[in-house]
C-alpha positions as semicolon CSV with decimal commas, in nm:
position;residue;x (nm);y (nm);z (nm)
1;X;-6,545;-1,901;-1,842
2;X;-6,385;-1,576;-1,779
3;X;-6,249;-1,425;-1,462
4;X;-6,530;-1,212;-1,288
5;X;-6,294;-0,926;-1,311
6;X;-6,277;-0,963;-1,700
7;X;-6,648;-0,950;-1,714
8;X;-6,658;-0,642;-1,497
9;X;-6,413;-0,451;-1,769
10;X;-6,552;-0,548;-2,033
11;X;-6,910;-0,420;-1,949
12;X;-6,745;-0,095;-1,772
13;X;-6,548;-0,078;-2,161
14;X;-6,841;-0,145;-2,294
15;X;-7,054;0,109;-2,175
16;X;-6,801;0,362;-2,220
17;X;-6,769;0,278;-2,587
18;X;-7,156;0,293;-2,605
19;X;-7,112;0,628;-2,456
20;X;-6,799;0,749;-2,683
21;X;-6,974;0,622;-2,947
22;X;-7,289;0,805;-2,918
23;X;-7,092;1,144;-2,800
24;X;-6,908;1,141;-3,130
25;X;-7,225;1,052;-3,329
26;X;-7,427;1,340;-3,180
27;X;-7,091;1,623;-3,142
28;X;-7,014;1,514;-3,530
29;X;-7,363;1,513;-3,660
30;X;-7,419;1,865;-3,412
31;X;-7,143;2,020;-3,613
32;X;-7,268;1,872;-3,993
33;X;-7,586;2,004;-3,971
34;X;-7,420;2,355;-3,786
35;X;-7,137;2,386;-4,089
36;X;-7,443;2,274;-4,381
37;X;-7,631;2,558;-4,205
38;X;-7,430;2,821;-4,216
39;X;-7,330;2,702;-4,591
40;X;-7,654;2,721;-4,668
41;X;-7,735;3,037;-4,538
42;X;-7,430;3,191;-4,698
43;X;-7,513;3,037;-5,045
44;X;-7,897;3,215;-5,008
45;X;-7,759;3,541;-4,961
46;X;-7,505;3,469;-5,264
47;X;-7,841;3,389;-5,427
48;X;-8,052;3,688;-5,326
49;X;-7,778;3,938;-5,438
50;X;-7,773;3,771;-5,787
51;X;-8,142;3,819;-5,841
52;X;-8,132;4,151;-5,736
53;X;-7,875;4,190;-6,009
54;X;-8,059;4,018;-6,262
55;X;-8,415;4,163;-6,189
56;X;-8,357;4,478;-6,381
57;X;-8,276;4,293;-6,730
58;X;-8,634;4,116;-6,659
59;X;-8,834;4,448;-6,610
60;X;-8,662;4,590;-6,909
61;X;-8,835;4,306;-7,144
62;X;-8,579;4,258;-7,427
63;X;-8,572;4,010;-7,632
64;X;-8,333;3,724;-7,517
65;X;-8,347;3,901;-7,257
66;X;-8,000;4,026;-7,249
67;X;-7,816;3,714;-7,206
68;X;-7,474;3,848;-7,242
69;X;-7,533;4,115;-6,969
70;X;-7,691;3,808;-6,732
71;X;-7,394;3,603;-6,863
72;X;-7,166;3,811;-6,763
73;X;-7,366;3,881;-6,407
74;X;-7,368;3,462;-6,328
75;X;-6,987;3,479;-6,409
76;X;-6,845;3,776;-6,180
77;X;-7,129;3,642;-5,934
78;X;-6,957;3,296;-5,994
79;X;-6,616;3,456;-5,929
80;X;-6,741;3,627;-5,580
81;X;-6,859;3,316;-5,404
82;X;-6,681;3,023;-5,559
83;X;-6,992;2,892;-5,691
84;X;-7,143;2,793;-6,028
85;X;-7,462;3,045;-6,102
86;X;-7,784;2,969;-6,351
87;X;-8,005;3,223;-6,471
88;X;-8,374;3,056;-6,560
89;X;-8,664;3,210;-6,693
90;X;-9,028;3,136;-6,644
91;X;-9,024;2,836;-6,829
92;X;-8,766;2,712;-6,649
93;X;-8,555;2,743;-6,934
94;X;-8,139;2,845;-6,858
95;X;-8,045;3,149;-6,992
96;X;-7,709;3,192;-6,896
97;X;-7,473;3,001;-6,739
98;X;-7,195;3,092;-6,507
99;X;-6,924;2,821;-6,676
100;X;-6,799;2,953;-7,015
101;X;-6,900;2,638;-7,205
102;X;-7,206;2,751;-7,138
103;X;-7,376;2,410;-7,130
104;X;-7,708;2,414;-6,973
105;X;-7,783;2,732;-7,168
106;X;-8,111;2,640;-7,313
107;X;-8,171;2,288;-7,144
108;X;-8,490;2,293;-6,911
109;X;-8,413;2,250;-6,541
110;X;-8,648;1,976;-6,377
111;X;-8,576;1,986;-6,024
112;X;-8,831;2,043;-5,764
113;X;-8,634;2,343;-5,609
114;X;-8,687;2,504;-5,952
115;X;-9,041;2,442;-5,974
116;X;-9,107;2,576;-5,612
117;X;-8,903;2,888;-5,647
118;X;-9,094;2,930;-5,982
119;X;-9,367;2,912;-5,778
120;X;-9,259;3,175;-5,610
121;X;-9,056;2,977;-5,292
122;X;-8,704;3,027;-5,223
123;X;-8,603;2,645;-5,201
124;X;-8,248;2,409;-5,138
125;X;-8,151;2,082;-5,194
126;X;-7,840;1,829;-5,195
127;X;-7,704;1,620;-5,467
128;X;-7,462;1,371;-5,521
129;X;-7,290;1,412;-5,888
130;X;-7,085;1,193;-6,057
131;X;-6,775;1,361;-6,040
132;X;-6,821;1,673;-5,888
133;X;-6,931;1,508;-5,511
134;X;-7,183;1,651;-5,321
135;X;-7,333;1,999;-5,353
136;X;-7,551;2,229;-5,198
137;X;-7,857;2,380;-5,430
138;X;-7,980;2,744;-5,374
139;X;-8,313;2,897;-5,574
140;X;-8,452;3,187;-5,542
141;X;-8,728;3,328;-5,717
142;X;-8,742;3,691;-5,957
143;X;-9,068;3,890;-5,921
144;X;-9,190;4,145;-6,064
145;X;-9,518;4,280;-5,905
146;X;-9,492;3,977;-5,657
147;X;-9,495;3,724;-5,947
148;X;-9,212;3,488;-6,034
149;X;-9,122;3,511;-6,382
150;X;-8,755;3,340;-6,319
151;X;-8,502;3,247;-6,105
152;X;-8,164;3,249;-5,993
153;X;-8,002;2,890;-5,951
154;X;-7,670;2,859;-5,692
155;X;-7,505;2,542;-5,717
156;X;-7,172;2,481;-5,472
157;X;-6,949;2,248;-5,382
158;X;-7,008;2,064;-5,004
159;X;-6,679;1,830;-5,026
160;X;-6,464;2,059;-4,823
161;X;-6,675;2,041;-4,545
162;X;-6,755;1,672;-4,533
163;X;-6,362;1,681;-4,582
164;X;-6,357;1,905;-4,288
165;X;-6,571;1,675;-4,122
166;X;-6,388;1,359;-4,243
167;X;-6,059;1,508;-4,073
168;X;-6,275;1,608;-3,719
169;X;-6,410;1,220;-3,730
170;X;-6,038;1,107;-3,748
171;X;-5,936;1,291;-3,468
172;X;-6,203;1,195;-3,248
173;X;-6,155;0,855;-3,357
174;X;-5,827;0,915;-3,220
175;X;-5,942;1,041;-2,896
176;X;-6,219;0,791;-2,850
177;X;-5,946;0,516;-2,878
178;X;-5,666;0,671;-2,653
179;X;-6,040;0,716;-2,379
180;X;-6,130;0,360;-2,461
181;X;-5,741;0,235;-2,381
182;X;-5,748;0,433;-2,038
183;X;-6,088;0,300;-1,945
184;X;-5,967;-0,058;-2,043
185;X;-5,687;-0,016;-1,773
186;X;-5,911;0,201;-1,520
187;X;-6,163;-0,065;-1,571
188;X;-5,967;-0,354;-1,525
189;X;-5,789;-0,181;-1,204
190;X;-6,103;-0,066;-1,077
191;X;-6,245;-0,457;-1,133
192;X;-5,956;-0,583;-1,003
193;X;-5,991;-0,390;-0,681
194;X;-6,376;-0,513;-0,685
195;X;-6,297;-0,897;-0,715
196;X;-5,997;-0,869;-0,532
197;X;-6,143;-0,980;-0,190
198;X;-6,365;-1,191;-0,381
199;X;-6,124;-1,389;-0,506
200;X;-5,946;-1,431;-0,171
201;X;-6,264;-1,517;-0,042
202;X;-6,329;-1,767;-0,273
203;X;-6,009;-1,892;-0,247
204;X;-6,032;-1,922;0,134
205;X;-6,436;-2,095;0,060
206;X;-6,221;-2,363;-0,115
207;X;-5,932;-2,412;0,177
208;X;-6,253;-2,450;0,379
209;X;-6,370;-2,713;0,174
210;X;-6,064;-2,909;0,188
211;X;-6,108;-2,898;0,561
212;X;-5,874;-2,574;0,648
213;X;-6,115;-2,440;0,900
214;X;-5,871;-2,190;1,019
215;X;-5,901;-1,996;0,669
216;X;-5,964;-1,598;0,700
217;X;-5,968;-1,298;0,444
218;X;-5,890;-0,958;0,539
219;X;-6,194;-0,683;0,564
220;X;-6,122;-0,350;0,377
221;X;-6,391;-0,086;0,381
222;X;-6,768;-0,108;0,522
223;X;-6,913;-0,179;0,136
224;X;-7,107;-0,535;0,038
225;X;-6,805;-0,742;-0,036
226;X;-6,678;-0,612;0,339
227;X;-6,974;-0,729;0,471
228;X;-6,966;-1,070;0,307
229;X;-6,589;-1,096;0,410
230;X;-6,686;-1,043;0,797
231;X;-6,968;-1,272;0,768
232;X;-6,776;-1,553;0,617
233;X;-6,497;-1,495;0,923
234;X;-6,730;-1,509;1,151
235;X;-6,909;-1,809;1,015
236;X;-6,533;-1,970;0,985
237;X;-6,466;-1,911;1,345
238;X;-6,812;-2,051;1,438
239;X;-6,667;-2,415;1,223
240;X;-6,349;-2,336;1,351
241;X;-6,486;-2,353;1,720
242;X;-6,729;-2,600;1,654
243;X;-6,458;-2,838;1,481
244;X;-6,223;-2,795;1,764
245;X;-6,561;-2,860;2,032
246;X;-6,617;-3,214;1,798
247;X;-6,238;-3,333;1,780
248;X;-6,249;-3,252;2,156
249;X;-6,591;-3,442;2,208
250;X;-6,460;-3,729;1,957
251;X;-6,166;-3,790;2,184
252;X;-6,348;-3,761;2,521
253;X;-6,612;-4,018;2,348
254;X;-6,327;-4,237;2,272
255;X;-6,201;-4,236;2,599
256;X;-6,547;-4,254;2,766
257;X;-6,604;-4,568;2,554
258;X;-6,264;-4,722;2,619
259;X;-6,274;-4,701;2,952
260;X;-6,566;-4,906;3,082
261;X;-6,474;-5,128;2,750
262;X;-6,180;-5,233;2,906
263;X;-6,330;-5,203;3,275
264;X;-6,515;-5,457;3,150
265;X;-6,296;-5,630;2,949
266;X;-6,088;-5,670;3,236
267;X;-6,349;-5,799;3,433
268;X;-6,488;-6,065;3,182
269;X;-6,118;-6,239;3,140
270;X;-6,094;-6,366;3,510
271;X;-6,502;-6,422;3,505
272;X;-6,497;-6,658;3,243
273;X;-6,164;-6,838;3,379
274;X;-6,343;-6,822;3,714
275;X;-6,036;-6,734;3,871
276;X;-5,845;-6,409;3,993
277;X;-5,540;-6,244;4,143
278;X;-5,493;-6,418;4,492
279;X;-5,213;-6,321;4,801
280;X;-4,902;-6,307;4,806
281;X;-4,893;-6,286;4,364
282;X;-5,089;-6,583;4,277
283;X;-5,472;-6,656;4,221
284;X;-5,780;-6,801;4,374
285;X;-6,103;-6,925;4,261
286;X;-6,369;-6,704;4,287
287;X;-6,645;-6,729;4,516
288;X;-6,992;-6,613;4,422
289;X;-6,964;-6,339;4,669
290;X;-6,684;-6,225;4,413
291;X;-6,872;-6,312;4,099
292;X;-7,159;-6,094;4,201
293;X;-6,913;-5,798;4,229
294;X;-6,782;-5,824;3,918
295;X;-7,131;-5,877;3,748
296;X;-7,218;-5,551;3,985
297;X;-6,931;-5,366;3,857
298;X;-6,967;-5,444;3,500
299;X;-7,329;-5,358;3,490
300;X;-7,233;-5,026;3,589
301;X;-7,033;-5,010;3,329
302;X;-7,241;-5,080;3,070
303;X;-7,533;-4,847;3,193
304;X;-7,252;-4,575;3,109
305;X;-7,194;-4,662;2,794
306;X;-7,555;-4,717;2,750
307;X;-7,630;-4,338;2,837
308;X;-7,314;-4,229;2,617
309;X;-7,496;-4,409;2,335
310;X;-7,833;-4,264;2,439
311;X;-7,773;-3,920;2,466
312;X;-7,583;-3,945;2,095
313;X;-7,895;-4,095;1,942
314;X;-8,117;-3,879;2,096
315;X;-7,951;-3,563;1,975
316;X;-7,913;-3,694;1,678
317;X;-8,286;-3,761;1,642
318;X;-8,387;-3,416;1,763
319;X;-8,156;-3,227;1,486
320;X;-8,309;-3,471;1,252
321;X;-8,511;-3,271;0,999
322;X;-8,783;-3,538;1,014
323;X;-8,809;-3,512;1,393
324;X;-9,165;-3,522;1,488
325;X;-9,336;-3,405;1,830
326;X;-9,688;-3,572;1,974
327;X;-9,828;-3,202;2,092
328;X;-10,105;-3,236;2,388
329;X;-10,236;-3,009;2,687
330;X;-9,997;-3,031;2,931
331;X;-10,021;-2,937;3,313
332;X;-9,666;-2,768;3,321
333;X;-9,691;-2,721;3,691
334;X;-9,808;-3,044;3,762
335;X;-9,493;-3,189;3,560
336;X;-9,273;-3,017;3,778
337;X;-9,399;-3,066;4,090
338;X;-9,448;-3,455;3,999
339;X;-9,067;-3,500;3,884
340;X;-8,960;-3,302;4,208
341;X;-9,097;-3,562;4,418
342;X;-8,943;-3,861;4,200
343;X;-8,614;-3,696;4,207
344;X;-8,600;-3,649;4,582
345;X;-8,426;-3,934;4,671
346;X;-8,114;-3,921;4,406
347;X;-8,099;-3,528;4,492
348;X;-8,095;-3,682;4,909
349;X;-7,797;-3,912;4,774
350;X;-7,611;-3,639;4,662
351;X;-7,683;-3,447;4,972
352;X;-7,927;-3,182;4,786
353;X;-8,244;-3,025;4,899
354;X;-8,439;-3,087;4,568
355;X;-8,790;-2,835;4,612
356;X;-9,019;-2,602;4,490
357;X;-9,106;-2,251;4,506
358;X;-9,378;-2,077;4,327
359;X;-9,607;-2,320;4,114
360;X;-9,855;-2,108;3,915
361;X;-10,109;-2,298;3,779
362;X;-10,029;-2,336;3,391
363;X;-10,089;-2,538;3,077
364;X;-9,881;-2,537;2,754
365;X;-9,886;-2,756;2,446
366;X;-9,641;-2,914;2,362
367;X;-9,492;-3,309;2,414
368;X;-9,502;-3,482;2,764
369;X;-9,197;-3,676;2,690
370;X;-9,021;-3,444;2,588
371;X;-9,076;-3,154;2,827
372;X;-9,021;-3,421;3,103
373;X;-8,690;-3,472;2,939
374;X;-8,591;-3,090;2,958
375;X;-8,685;-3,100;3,284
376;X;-8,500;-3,405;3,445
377;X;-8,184;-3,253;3,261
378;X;-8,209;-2,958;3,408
379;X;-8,265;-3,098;3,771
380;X;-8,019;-3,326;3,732
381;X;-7,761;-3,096;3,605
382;X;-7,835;-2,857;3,907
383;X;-7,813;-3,187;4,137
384;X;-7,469;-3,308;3,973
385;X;-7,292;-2,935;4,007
386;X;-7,461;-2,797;4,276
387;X;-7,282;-2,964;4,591
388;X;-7,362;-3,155;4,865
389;X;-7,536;-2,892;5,131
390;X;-7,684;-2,665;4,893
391;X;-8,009;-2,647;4,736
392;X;-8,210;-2,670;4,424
393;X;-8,562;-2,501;4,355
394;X;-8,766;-2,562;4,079
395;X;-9,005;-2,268;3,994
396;X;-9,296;-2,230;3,713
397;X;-9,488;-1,935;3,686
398;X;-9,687;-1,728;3,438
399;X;-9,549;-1,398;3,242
400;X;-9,834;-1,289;3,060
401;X;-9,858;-1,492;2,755
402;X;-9,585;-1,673;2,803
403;X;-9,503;-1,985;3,055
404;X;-9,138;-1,963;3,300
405;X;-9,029;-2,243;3,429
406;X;-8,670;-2,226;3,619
407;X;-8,426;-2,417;3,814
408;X;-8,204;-2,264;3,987
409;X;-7,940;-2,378;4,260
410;X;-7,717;-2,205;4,514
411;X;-7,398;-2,371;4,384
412;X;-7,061;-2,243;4,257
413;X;-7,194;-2,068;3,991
414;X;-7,014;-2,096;3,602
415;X;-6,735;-1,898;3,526
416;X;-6,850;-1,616;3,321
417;X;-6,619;-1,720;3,002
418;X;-6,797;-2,031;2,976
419;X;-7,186;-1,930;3,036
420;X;-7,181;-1,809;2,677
421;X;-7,103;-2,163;2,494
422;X;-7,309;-2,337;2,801
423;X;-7,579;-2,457;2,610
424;X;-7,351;-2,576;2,277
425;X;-7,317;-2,946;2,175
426;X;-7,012;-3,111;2,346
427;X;-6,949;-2,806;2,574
428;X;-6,820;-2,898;2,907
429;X;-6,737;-2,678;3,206
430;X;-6,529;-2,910;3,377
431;X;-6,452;-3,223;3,162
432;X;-6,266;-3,427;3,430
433;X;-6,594;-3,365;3,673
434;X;-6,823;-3,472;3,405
435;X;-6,639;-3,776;3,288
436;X;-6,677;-3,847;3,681
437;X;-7,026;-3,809;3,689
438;X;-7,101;-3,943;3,385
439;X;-7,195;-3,657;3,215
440;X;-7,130;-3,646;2,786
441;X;-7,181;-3,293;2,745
442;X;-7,467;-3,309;2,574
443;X;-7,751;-3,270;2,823
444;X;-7,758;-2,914;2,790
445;X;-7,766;-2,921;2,415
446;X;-8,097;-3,158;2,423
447;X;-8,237;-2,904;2,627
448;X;-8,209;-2,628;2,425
449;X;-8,314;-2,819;2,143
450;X;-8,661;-2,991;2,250
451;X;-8,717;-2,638;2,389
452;X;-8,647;-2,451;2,048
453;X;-8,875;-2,782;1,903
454;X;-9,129;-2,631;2,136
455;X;-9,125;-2,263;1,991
456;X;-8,959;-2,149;2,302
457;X;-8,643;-2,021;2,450
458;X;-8,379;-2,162;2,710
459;X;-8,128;-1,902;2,921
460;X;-7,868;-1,966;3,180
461;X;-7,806;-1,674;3,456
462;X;-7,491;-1,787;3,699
463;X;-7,243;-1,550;3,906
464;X;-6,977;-1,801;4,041
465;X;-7,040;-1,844;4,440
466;X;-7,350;-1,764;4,411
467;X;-7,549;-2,000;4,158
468;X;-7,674;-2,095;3,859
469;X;-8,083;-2,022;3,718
470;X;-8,160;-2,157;3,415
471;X;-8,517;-2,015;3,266
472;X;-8,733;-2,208;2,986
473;X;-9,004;-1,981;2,831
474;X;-9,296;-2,149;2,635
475;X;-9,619;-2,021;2,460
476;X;-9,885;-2,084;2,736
477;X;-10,235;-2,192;2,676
């Protein structure tokens, strides 16, 4: 297949050949039918002066007509404008010819311009003859008392002008060539320039594909292909950012999972051998004081990598395009103010004074399950960052159409650079105090999700020392 930028010079050659093509037929044909005119016109004068020469010898009524004085008219006449002259009677009969063989002298002309002017019409026509090329008829009538009773018959040569013309088709021949060979190398330029940062885009589409994710092509000018080129940057950036987020994630997945792996791991060995490190460097049977620890401790483990696993599946299912939602009437205000109360005592663990504020009363539609979900991540992300000694308030009210719920907290706030990416999968503010609290990163990300599921929106509002509101807007009923 050819090269983009081959097609685009060969229709830009094209259509200035079509155009070349059709200047030349109409300039050429423009000056034809100008140069037959004015021949034409020329030979009908040459014609009208010849029957005002010969009109006398008609009045006069001799017999024969005086053919030697009409002879001799056609010949001078034939001398003065170079062309070959008839005299014809009524009949239609020649009665003297300008050549001095003096062939068609008594030969009956057929031809419908002699007829017409006969009839009493000036007429012209062109012929083709063997020999003598093409050539230009001219017949004009001679009256007497308005009524034709012969006619003078012009004939002249056309071959120098279609010569003319044949040497004015050569030259623009010529020209249209030398046009067609500078708009084969404009066009190709000018398609060259056009592809150009096609081409490096596509080039960059397929470094991309190969997993280059770092690829980006230069932006020239504000036209289409400018706009394509800052689109695809910023998409790369977005793949760029998100690749770097999930080679980040990866490796704090692998460590999350290796760590209570070999927490428990280490734990099993000495279990199953039912003995331990002892005093002093040696080992001791284990009591079942000790056996319930490490059974404690492992559980604990595994209910980590259990909520790893969890929250990985469950994202997973809600970016599934088959993800389905069981929509009811939902009390939105009695959610809230139901998982307040169950949360109470982790948020008094943590130190935390876990309330509410306003509760309007309203209903939306959407999935119990799921809203609950949105909600207990949002609590209990306020509860893990927020601090011991501050608080967190859990708000739903209703905005015209539209149903707010927020939590907010009085906490530390997030740093302004990350509030921005807060809500992305794998994000993490602070990925040593998540890993300590458990947290994968992708909490936040469900949220916005089952939330988006919902027809809604999810924002985050936070001025470090000061706190963090996050605000969930749903269609209310």
């Amino acid at each position: 297949m050819k090269s983009l930028a081959a097609r685009l010079a060969a229709t830009y050659l094209l259509v200035v050949f079509l155009a070349l093509a059709a200047v030349d037929f109409l300039v050429l044909g423009s000056i034809e039918a100008f140069t037959l005119r004015q021949r034409e016109i020329a030979t009908f004068t040459s014609t009208n002066i010849a029957v005002n020469q010969v009109e006398p010898f008609y009045r006069d009524r001799q017999p024969g007509i005086g053919e030697t004085a009409l002879i001799q008219i056609a010949r001078a006449h034939a001398g003065q404008s170079g062309s070959r002259v008839l005299v014809i009677d009524g009949l239609g009969r020649v009665v003297a010819d300008s050549q001095w063989s003096g062939g068609l002298v008594g030969r009956t002309l057929t031809h419908p311009e002699v007829a017409r002017a006969l009839a009493g019409q000036s007429a012209s026509g062109q012929r083709y003859l063997e020999g003598a090329g093409r050539v230009l008829y001219t017949v004009a009538p001679v009256l007497e008392n308005k009524v034709p009773v012969g006619a003078v018959f012009l004939s002249t040569s056309l071959e120098d002008i279609y010569a003319g013309l044949t040497d004015i088709a050569r030259t623009m021949l010529i020209m249209s060539a030398i046009a067609l060979l500078v708009a084969a190398l404009v066009g190709l330029g000018v398609a060259r320039t056009i592809t150009g940062p096609v081409t490096r885009l596509t080039r960059a589409v397929e470094r991309m594909g190969r997993g280059e994710l770092e690829q980006r092509v230069r932006v020239h000018g504000r036209d289409e292909v400018a706009t394509l080129s800052r689109t695809f940057n910023e998409m790369a950036e977005r793949l760029h950012e998100e690749d770097v987020r999930r080679r980040e994630f990866l490796a704090d997945v692998a460590h999350e999972l290796q760590t209570p792996v070999a927490s428990i791991r280490a734990m099993a060995e000495p279990l199953a051998a039912g003995r331990g490190p002892g005093p002093n460097g040696g080992t001791r049977e284990y009591d079942i004081k000790t056996y319930k620890e490490l059974a404690h401790d492992m559980e604990a483990q595994s209910e980590r990598l259990g909520r790893l696993v969890g929250d990985l599946l469950e994202l997973a299912r809600l970016e599934s395009p088959k993800v389905s939602l069981t929509m009811e009437d939902i009390d939105l205000t009695g959610l809230a103010a139901g998982l307040v109360r169950e949360l109470k005592p982790q948020a008094q663990a943590a130190g935390v004074d876990l309330g509410t504020g306003r509760l309007d009363p309203v209903r939306v539609t959407g999935d119990g399950l799921r809203l609950e979900q949105v909600l207990v991540n949002l609590v209990t992300n306020g509860l893990k960052y927020a601090g011991a000694g501050r608080r967190v308030v859990v708000e739903v009210r209703r905005r015209g159409s539209e149903a707010v719920l927020t939590v907010a907290d009085n906490g530390p706030g997030i740093p302004s650079e990350h509030v921005g990416h807060i809500f992305e999968r794998f994000y993490r503010v602070d990925r040593s105090r998540s890993r300590r609290g458990g947290g994968t990163g992708l909490g936040l990300a469900i949220v916005k999700r089952v939330v988006e599921l919902h027809g809604g929106t999810v924002s985050v509002r936070s001025k470090e020392g000061e706190g963090t509101t996050f605000e969930v807007v749903l269609p209310a009923r």
